[in-house]
Every structure is written in C-alpha cells, then in structure tokens.
N, CA, C and O atoms as a GROMACS GRO file, in nm:
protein
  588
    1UNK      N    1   1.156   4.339   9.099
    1UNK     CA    2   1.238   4.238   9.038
    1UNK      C    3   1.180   4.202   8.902
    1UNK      O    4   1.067   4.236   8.866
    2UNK      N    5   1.255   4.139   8.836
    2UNK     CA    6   1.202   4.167   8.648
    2UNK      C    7   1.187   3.997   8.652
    2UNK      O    8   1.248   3.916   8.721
    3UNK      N    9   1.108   3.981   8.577
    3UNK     CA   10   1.104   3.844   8.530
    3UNK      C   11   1.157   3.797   8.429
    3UNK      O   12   1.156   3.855   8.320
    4UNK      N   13   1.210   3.685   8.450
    4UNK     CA   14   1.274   3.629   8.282
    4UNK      C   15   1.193   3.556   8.218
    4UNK      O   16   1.108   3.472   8.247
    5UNK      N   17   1.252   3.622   8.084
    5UNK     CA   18   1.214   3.567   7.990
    5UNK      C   19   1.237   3.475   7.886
    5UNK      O   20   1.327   3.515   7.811
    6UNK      N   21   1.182   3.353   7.851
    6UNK     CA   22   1.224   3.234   7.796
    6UNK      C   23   1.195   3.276   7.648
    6UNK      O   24   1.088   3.296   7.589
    7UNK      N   25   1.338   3.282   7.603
    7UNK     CA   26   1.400   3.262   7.418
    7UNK      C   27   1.358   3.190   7.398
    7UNK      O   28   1.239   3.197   7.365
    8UNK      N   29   1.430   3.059   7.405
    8UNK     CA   30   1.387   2.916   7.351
    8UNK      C   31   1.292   2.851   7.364
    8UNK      O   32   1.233   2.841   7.472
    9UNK      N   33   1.251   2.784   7.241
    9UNK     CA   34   1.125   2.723   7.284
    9UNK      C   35   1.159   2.588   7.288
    9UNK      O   36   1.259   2.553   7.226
   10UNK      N   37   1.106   2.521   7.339
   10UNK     CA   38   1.100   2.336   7.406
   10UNK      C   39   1.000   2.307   7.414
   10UNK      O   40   0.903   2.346   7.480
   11UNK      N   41   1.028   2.179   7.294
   11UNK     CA   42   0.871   2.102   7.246
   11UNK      C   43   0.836   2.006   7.380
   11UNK      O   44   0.916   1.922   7.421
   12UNK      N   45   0.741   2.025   7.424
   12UNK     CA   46   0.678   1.923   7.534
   12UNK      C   47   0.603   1.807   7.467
   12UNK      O   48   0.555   1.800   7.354
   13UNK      N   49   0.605   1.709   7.574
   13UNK     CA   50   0.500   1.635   7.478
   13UNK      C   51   0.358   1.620   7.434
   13UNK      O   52   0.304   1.551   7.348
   14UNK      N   53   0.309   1.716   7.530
   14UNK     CA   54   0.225   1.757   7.514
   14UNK      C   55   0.151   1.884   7.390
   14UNK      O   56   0.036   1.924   7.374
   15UNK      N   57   0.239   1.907   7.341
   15UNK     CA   58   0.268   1.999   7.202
   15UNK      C   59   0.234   1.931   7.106
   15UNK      O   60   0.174   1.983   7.012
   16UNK      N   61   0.256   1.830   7.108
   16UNK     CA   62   0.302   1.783   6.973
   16UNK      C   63   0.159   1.698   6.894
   16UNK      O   64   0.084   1.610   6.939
   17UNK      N   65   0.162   1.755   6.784
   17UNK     CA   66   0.024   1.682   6.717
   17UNK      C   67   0.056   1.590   6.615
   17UNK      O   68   0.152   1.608   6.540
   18UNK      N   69  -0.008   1.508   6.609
   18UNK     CA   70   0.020   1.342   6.505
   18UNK      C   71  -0.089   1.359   6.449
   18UNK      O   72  -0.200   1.387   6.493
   19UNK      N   73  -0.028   1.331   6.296
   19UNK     CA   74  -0.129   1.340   6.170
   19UNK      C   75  -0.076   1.204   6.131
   19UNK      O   76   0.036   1.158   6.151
   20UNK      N   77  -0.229   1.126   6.043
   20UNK     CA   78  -0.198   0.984   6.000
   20UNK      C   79  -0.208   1.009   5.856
   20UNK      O   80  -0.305   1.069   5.811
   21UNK      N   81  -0.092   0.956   5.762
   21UNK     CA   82  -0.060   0.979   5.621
   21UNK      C   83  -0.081   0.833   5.531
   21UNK      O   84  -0.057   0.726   5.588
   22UNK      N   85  -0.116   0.834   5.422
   22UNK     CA   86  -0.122   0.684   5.358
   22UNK      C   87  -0.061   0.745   5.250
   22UNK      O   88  -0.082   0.862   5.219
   23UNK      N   89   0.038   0.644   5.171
   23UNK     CA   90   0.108   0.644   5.124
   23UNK      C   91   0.141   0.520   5.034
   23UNK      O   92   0.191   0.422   5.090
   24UNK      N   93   0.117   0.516   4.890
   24UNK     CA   94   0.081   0.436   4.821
   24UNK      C   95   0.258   0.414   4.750
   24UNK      O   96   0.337   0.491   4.695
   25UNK      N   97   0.263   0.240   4.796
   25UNK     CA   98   0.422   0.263   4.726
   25UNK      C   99   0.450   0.210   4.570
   25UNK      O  100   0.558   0.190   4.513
   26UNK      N  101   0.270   0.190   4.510
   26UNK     CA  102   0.306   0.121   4.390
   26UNK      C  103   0.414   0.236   4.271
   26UNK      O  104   0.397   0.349   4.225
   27UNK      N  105   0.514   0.142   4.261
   27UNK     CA  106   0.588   0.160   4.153
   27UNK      C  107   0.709   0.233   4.196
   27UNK      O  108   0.796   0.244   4.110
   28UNK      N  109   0.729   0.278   4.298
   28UNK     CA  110   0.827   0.330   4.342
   28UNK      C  111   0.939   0.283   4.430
   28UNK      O  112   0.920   0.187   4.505
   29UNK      N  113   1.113   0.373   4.424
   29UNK     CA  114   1.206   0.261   4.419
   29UNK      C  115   1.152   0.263   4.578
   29UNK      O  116   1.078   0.349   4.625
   30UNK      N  117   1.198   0.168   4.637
   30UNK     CA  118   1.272   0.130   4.725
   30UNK      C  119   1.298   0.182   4.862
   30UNK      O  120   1.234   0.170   4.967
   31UNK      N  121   1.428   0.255   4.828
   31UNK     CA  122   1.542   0.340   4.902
   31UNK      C  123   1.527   0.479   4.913
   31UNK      O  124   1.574   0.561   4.993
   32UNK      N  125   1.432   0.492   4.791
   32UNK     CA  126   1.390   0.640   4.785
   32UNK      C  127   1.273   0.679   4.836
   32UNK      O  128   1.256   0.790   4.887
   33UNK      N  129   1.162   0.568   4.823
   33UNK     CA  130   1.103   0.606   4.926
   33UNK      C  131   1.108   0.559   5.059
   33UNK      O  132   1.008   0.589   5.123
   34UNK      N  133   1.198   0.492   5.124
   34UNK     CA  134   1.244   0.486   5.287
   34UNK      C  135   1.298   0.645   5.326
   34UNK      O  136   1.277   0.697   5.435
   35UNK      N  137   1.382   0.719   5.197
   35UNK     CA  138   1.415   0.809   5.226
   35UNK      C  139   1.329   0.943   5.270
   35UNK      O  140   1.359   1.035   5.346
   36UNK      N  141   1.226   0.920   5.204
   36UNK     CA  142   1.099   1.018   5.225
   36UNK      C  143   1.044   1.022   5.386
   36UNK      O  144   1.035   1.115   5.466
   37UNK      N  145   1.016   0.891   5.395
   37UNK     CA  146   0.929   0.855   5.494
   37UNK      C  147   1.002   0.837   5.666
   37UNK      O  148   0.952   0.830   5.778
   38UNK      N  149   1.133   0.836   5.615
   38UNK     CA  150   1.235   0.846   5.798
   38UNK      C  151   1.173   1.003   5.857
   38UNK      O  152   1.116   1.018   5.965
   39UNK      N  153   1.197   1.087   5.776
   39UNK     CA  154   1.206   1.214   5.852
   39UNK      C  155   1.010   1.213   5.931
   39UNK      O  156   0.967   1.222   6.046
   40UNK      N  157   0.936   1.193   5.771
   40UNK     CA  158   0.816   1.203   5.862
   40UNK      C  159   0.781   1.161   5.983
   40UNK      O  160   0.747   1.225   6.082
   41UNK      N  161   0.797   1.009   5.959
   41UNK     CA  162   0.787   0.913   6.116
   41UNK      C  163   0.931   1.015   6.224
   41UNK      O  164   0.903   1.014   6.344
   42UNK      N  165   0.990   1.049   6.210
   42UNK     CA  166   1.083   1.140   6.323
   42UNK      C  167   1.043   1.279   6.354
   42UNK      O  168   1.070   1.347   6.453
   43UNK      N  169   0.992   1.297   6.280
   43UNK     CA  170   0.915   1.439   6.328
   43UNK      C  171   0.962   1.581   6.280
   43UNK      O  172   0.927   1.688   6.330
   44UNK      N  173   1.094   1.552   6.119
   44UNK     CA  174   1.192   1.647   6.142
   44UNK      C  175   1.161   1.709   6.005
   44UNK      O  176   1.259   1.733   5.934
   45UNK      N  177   1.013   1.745   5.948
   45UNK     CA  178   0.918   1.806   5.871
   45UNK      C  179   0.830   1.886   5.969
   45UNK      O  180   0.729   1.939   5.922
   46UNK      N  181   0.852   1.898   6.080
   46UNK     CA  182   0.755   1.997   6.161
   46UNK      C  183   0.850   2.077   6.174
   46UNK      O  184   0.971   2.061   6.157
   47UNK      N  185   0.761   2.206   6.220
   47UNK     CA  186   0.874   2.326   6.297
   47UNK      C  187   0.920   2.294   6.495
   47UNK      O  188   1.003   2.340   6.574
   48UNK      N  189   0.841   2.221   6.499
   48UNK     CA  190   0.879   2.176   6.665
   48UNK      C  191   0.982   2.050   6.662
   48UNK      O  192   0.948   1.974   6.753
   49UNK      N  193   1.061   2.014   6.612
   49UNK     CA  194   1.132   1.872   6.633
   49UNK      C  195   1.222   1.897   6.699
   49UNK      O  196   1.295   1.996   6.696
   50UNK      N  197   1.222   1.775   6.788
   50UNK     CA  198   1.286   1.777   6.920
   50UNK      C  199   1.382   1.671   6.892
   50UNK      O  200   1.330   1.560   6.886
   51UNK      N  201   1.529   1.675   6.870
   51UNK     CA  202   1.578   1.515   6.890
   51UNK      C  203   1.598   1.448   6.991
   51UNK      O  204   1.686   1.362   7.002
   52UNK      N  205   1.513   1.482   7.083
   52UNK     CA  206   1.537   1.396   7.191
   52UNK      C  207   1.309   1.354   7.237
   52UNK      O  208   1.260   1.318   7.344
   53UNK      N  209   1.259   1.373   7.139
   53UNK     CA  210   1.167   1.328   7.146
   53UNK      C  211   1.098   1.269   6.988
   53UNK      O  212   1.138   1.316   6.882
   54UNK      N  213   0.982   1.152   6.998
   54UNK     CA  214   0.928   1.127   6.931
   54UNK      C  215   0.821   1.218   6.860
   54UNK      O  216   0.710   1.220   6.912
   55UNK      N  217   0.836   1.276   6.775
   55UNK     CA  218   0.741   1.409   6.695
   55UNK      C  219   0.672   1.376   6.586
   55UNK      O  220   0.592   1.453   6.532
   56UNK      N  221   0.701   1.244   6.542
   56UNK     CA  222   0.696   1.236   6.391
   56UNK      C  223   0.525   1.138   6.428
   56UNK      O  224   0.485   1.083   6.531
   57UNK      N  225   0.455   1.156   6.278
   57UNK     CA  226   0.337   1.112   6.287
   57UNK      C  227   0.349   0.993   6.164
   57UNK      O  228   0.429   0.977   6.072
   58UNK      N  229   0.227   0.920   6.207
   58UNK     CA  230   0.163   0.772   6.172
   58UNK      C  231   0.180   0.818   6.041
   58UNK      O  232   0.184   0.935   6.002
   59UNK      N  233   0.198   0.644   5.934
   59UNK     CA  234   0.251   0.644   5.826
   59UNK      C  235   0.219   0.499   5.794
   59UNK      O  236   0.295   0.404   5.816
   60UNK      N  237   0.087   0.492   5.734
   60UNK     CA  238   0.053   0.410   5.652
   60UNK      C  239   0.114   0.377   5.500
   60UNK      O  240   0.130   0.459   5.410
   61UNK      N  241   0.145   0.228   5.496
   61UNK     CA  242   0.217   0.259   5.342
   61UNK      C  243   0.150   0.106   5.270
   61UNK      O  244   0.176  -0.004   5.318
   62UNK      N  245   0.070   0.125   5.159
   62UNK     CA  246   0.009   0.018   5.095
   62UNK      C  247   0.084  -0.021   4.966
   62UNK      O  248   0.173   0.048   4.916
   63UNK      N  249   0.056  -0.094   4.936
   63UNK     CA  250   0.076  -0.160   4.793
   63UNK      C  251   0.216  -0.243   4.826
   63UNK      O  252   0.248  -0.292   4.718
   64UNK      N  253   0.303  -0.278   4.915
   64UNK     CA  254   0.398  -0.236   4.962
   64UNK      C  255   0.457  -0.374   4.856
   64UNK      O  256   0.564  -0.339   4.806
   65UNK      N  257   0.415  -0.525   4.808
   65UNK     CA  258   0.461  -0.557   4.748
   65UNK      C  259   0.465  -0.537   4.588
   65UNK      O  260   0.511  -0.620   4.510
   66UNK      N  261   0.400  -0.392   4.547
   66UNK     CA  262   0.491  -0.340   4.395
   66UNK      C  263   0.572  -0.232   4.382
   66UNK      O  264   0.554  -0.130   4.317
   67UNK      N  265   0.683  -0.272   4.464
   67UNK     CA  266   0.784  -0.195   4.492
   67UNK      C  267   0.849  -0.163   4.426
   67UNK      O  268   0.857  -0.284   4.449
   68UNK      N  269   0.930  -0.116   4.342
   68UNK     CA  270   1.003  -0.118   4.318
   68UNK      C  271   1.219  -0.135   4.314
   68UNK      O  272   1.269  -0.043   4.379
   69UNK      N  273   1.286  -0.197   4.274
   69UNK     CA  274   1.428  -0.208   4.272
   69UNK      C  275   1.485  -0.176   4.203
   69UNK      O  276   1.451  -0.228   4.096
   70UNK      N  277   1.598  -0.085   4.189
   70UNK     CA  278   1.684  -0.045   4.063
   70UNK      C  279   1.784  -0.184   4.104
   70UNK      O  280   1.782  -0.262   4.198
   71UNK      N  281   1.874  -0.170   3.978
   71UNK     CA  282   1.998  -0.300   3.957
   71UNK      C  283   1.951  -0.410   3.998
   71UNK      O  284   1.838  -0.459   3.985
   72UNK      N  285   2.068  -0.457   4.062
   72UNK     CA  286   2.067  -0.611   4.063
   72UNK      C  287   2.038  -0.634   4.184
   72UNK      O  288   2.052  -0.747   4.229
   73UNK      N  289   1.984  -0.514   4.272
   73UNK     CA  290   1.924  -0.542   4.419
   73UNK      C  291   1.872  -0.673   4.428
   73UNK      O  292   1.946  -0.747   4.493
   74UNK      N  293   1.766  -0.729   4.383
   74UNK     CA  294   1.693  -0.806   4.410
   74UNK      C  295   1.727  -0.976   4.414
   74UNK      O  296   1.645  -1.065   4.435
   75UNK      N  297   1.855  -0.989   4.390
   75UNK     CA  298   1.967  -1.100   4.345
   75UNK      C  299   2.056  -1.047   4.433
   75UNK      O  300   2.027  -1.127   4.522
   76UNK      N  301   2.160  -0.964   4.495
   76UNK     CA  302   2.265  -0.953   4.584
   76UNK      C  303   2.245  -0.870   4.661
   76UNK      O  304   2.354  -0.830   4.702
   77UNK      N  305   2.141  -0.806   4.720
   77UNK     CA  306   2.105  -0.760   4.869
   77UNK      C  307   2.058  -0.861   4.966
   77UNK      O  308   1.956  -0.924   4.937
   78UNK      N  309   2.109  -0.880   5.061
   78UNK     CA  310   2.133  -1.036   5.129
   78UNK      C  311   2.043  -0.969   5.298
   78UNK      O  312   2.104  -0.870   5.338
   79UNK      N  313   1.969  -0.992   5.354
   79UNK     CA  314   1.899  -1.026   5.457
   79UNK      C  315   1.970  -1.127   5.553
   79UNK      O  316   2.027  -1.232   5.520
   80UNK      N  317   1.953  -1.067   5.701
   80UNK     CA  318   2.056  -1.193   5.772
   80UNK      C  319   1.976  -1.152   5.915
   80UNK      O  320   1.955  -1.039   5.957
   81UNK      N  321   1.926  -1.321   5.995
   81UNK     CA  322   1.918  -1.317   6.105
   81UNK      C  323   1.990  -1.428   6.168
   81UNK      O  324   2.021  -1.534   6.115
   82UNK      N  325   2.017  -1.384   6.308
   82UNK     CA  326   2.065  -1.480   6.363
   82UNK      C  327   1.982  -1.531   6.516
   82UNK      O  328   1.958  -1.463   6.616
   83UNK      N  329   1.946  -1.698   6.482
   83UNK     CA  330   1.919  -1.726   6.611
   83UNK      C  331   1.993  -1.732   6.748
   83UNK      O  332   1.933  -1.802   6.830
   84UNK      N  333   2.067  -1.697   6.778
   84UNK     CA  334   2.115  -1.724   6.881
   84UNK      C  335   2.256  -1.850   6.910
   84UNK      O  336   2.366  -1.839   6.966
   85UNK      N  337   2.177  -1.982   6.831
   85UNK     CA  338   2.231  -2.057   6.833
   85UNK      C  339   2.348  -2.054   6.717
   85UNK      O  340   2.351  -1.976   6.621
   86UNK      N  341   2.471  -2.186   6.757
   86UNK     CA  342   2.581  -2.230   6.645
   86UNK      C  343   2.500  -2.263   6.514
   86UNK      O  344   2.393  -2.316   6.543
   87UNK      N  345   2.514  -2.251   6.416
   87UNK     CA  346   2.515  -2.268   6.277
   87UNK      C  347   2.361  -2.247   6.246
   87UNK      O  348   2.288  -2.313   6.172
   88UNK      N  349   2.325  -2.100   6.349
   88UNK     CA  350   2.218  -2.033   6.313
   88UNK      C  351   2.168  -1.922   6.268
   88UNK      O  352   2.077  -1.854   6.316
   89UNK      N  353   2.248  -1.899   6.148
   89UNK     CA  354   2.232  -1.778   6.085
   89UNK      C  355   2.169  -1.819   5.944
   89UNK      O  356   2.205  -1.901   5.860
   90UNK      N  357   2.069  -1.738   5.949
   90UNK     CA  358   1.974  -1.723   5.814
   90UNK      C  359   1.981  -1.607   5.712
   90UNK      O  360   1.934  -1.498   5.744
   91UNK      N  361   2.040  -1.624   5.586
   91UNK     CA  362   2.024  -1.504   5.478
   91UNK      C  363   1.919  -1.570   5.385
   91UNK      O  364   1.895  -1.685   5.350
   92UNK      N  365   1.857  -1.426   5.355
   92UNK     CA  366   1.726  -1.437   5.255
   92UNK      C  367   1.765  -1.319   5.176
   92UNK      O  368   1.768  -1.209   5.230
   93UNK      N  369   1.818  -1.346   4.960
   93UNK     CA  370   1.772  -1.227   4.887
   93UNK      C  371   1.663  -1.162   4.923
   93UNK      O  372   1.572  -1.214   4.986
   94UNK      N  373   1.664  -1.015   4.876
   94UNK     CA  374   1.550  -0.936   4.859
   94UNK      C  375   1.401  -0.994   4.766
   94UNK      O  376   1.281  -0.968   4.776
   95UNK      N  377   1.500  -1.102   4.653
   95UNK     CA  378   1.368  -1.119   4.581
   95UNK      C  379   1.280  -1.256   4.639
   95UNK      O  380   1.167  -1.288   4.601
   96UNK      N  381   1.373  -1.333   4.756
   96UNK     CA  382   1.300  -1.417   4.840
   96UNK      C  383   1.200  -1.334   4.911
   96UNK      O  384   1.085  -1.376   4.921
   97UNK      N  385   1.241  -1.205   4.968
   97UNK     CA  386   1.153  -1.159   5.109
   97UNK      C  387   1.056  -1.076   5.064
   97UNK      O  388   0.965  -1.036   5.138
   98UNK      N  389   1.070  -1.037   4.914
   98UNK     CA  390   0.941  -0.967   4.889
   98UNK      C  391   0.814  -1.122   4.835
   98UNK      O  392   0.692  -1.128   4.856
   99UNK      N  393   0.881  -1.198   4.784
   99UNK     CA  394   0.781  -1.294   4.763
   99UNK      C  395   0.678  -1.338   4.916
   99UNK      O  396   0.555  -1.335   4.926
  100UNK      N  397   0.792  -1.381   5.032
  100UNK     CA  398   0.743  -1.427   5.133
  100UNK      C  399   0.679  -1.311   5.204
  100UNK      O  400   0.560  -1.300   5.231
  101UNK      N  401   0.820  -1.188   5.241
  101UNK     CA  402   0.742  -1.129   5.311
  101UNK      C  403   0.757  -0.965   5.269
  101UNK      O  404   0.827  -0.883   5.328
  102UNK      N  405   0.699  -0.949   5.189
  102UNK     CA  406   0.699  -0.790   5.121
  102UNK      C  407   0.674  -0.650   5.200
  102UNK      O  408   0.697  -0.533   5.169
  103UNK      N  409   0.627  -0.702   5.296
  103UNK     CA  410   0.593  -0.565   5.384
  103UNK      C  411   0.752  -0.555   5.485
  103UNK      O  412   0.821  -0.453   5.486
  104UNK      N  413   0.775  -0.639   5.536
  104UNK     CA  414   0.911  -0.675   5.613
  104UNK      C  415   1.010  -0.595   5.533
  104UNK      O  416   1.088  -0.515   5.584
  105UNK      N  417   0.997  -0.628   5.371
  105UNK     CA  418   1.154  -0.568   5.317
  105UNK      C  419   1.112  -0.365   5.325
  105UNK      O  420   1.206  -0.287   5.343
  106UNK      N  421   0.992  -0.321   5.310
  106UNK     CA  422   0.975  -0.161   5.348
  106UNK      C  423   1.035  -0.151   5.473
  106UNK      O  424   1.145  -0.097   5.484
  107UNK      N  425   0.962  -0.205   5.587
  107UNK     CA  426   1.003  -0.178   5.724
  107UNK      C  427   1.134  -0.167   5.749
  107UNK      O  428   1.175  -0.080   5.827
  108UNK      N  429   1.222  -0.260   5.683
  108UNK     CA  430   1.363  -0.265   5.745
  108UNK      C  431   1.416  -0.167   5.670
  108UNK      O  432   1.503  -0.102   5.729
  109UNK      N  433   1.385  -0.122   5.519
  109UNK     CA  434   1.401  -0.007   5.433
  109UNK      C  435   1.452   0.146   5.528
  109UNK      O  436   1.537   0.234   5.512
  110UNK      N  437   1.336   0.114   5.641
  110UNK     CA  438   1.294   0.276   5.664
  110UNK      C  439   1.363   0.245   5.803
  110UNK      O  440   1.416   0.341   5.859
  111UNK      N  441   1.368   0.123   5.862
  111UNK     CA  442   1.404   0.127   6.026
  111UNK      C  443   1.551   0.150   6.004
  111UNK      O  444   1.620   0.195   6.097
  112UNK      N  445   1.599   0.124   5.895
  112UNK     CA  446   1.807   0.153   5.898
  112UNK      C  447   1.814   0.302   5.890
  112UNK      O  448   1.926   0.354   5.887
  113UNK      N  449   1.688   0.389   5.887
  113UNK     CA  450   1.737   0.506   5.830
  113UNK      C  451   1.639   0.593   5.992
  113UNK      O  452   1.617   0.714   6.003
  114UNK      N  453   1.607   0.507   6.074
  114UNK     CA  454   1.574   0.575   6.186
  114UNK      C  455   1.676   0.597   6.312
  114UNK      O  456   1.760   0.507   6.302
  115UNK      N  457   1.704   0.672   6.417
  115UNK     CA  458   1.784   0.665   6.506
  115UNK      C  459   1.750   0.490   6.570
  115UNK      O  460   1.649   0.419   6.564
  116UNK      N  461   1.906   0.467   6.640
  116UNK     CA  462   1.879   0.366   6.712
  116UNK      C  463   1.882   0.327   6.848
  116UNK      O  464   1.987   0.368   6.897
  117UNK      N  465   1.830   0.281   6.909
  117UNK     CA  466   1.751   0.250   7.046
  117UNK      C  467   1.614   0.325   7.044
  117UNK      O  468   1.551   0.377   6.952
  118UNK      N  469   1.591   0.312   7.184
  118UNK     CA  470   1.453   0.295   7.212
  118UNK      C  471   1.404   0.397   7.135
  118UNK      O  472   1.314   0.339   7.073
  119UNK      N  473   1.405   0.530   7.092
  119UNK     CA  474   1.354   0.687   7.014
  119UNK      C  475   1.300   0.544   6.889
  119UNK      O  476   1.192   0.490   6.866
  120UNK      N  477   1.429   0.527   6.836
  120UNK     CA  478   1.386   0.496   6.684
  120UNK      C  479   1.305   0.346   6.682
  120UNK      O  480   1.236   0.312   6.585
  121UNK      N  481   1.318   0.278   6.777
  121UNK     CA  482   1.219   0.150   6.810
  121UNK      C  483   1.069   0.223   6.839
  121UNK      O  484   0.983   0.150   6.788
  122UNK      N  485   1.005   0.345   6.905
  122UNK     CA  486   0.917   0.432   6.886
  122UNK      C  487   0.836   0.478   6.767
  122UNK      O  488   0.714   0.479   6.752
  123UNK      N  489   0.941   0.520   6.681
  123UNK     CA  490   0.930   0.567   6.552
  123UNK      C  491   0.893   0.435   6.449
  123UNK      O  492   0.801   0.467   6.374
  124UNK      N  493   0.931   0.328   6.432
  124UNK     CA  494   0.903   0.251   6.338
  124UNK      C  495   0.760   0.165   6.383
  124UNK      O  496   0.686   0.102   6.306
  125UNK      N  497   0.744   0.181   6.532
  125UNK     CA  498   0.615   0.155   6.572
  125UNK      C  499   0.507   0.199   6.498
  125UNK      O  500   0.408   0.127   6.481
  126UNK      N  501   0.518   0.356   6.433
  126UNK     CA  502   0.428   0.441   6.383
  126UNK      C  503   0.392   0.406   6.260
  126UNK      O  504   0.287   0.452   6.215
  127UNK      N  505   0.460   0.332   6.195
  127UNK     CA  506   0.490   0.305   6.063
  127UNK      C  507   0.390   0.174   6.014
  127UNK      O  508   0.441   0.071   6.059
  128UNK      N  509   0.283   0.147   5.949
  128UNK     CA  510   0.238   0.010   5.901
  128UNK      C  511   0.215  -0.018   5.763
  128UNK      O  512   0.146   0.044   5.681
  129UNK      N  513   0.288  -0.128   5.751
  129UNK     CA  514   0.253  -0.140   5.649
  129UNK      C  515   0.171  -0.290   5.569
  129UNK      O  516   0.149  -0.402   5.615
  130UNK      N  517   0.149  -0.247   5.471
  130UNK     CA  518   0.055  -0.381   5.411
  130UNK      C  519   0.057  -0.369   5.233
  130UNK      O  520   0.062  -0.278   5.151
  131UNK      N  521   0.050  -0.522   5.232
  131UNK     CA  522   0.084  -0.550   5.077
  131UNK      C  523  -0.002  -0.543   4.980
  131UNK      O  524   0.045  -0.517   4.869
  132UNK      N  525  -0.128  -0.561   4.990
  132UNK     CA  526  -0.232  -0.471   4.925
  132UNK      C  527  -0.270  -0.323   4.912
  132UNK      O  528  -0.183  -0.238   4.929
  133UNK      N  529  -0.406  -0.284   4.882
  133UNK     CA  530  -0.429  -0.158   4.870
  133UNK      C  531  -0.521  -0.154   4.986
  133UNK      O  532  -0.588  -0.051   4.981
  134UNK      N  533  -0.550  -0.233   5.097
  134UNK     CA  534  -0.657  -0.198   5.195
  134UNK      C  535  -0.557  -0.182   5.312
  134UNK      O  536  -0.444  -0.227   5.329
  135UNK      N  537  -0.636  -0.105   5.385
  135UNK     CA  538  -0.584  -0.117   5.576
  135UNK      C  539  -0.709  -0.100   5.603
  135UNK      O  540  -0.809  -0.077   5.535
  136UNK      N  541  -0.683  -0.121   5.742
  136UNK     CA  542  -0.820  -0.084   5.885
  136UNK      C  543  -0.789  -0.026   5.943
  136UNK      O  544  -0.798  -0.049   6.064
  137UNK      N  545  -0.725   0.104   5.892
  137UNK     CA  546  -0.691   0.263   5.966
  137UNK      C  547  -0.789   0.351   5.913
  137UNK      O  548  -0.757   0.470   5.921
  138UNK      N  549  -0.920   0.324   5.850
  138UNK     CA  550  -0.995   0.433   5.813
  138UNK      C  551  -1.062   0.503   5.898
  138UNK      O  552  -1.112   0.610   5.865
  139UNK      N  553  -1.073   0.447   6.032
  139UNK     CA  554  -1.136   0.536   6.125
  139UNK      C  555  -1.034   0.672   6.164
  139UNK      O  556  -1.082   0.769   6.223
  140UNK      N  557  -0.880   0.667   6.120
  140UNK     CA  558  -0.807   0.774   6.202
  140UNK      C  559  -0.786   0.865   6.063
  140UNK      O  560  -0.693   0.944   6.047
  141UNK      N  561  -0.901   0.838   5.959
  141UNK     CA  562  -0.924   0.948   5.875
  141UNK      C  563  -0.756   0.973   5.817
  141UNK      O  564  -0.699   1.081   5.834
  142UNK      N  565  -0.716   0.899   5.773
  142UNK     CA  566  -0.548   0.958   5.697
  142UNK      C  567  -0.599   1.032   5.575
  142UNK      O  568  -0.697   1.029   5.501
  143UNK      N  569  -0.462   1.116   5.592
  143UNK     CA  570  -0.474   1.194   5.458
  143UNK      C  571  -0.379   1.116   5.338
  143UNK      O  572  -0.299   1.030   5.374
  144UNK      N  573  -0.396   1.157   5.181
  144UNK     CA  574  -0.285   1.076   5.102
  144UNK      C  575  -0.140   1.184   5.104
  144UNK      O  576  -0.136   1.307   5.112
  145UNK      N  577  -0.078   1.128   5.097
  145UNK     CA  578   0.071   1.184   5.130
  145UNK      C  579   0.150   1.178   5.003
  145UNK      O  580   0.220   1.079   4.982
  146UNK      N  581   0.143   1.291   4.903
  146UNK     CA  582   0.233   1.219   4.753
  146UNK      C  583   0.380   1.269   4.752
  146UNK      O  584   0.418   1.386   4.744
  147UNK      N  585   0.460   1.146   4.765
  147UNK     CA  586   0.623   1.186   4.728
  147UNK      C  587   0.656   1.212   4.587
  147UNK      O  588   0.771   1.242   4.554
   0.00000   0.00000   0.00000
C-alpha cells in the first residue's frame, strides 16, 4: 500500500518564530506608517502565514508622540467613546489625543487596519508603544526595523 503524500503545507503553531522589531516613528505620517506595521504584527511578511493564525511578530514603536499628520487631520479627525450610559459619548480631536495621549492615537492607527475579533485583539497585543525614545524591551534584543 503507498503512502500519501502531503502537498500542502500548514503552519502549526508550533512553526512559527517571533522576531521583536523597534521602530522609530519620529517624523513620519501617521497612516503610513500603521500601514507598514499591520502586516508585520499579522504575520503576512513571512512565507508561513496562516489566516487563521497569529504569525506576526512583536513591534516596538518609539518616539510615538513626533508623529507626524498630513492636512487638516489634526483639527477634524474626531475620536469617539462611548460609556455605556445616556448622554455618554466622548469625542476627542487628534490634536487633543496626541497631547494627552500620543501613544493611544498609533495604536488605534494600526488596530483599524488589523482583522477583527479575537485574531486581531492578539495581534495588537504584540504591538507597544511609547512616547519617548526608551522602552524596557532590551532584554528581547529587538532589531531596528526601517520603513
């Protein structure tokens, strides 16, 4: 009797290797670099990407409040949460949330451009960021990552 043989290959999770990247966002737009950085954190720059698994590796991103904005982003891109409650909805400009909270406006940058449910709640896990030029990821040895 002949044995078969498996064509396809199927990434396990056990396959899969995570590299940690730092990634410096002084001076750069925005949108363009959320655009860079979705696929890495998803995994879909390797030759193994699975869309039905998490592949993508750690993604340090510093400087994160000299960001950059083209136009009039920073005046009519509107931020909105809602508590729960009646007449509890909160909008914050962009140029409020980089003052207050500058790392928040990257994250949400890159989390609109990840799948959604639990995969892409995974994926933005991987992702940290900070508004200076330091982190306390130097023990996982990152490499610099230039877009």
């Amino acid at each position: 009797m002949r044995q078969k043989i498996q064509k396809t290959y199927a990434t396990t999770p056990d396959a899969i290797e995570r590299r940690w990247w730092v990634v410096d966002a002084q001076g750069m737009t925005l949108g363009r670099l959320a655009s860079k950085l979705a696929p890495i954190l998803s995994g879909k720059n390797k030759p193994y990407y699975a869309p039905n698994l998490d592949t993508g590796d750690y993604v340090i991103v510093i400087n994160a409040d000299k960001i950059h904005v083209t136009g009039n982003r920073l005046d009519q891109k509107k931020y909105y949460r809602y508590s729960g409650y009646a007449g509890g909805l909160y909008s914050m400009t962009l140029r409020e949330m980089m003052t207050k909270f500058p790392t928040r406006a990257v994250k949400l940058a890159v989390k609109g451009m990840l799948p959604k449910g639990v995969l892409g709640r995974e994926m933005i896990g991987k992702m940290k960021v900070y508004a200076g030029g330091d982190h306390p990821h130097e023990a996982q040895q990152p490499q610099v990552l230039e877009l």
